[in-house]
C-alpha positions as a printed Julia matrix, in Angstrom:
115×3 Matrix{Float64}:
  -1.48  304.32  -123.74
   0.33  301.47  -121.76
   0.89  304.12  -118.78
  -2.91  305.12  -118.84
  -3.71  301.36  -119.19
  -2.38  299.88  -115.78
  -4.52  302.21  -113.79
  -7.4   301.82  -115.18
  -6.89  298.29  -114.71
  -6.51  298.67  -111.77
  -9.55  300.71  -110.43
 -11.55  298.45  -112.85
 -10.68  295.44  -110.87
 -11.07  297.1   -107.63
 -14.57  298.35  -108.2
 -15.36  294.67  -109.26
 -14.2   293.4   -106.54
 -16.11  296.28  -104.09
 -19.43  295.13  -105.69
 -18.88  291.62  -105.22
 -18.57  292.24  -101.3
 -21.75  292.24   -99.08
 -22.3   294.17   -95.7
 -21.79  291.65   -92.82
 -25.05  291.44   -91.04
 -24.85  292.41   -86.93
 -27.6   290.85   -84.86
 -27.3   291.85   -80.96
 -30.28  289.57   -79.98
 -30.64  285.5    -79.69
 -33.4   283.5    -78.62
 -34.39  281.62   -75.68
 -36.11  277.98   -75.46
 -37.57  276.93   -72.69
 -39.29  273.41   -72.08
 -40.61  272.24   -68.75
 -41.78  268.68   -68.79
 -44.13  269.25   -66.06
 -46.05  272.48   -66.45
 -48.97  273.52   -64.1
 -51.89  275.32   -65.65
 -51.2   278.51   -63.9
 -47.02  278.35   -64.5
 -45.74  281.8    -65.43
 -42.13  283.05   -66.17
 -40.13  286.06   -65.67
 -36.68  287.2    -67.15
 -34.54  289.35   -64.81
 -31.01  290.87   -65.2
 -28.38  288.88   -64.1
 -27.47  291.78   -62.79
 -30.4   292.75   -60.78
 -33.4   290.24   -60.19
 -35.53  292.68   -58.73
 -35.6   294.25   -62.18
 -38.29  292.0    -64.7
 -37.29  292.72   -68.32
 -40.13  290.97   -69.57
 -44.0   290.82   -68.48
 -45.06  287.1    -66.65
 -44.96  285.09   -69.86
 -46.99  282.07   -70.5
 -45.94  278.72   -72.13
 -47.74  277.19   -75.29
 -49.7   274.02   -74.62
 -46.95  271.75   -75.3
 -45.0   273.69   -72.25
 -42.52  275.32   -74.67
 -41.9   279.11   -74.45
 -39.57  280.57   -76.83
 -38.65  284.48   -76.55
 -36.05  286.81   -78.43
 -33.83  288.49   -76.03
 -30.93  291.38   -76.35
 -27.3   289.25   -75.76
 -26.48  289.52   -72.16
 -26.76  287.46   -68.82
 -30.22  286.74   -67.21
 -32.39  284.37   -64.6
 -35.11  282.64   -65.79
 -37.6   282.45   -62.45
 -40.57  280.21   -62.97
 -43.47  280.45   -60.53
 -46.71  278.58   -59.61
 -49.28  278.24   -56.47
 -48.27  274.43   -56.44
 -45.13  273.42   -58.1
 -41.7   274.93   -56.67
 -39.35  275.31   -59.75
 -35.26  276.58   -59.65
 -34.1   279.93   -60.69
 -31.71  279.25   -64.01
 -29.05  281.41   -64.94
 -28.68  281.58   -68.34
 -26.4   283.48   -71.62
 -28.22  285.17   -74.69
 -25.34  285.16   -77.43
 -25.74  286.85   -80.83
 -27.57  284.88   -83.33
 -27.59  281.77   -81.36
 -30.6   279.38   -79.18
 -30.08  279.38   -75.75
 -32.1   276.25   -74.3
 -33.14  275.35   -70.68
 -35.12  271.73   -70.54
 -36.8   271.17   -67.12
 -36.48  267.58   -66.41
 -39.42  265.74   -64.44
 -37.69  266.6    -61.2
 -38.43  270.78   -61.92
 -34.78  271.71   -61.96
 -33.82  273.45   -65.03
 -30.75  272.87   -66.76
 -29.15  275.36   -69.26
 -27.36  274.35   -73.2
């Protein structure tokens, strides 16, 4: 009986511990803040490849009325490019990591700075 004993000990405690283990979850996205603290009515934004800015990954997006955008984005390198008729604004380079905020704050000045 003790020989029988041991190994079902054994597997016993292994299965407990197997049940006791969750799956890791994998996220491949993070999200982007963006804050301008002068925003024109008609100021639009773009997201282009690092890689390529020719190439928009995302449609002209629009800010909320408090001049906050905030968009989910695969990890990966990109350039922020925000337009308008009157305002000139700087191109940011920016990092999407996995499961993390990215944040750009445009100061008063337009230029965009990247956390």
């Amino acid at each position: 009986m003790t020989k029988l004993f041991k190994p079902v000990l054994a597997l016993s405690l292994l299965l407990v511990m197997m049940s006791g283990c969750k799956k890791d979850e994998f996220t491949t996205s993070g999200t982007l803040k963006v804050t301008f603290a002068n925003h024109p009515s008609d100021l639009t934004v773009v997201i282009t490849p690092a890689e390529n800015s020719q190439i928009a990954i995302t449609d002209w997006l629009n800010l909320d009325s408090k001049g906050t955008l905030i968009h989910d984005l695969n990890i990966g390198n990109y350039v922020l490019i925000s337009s308008s008729a009157t305002t000139y604004f700087s191109k940011v380079g920016f990092q999407i990591r996995a499961g993390k905020t990215t944040v750009i704050n445009f100061d008063e000045n337009n230029s965009g700075h990247a956390q």
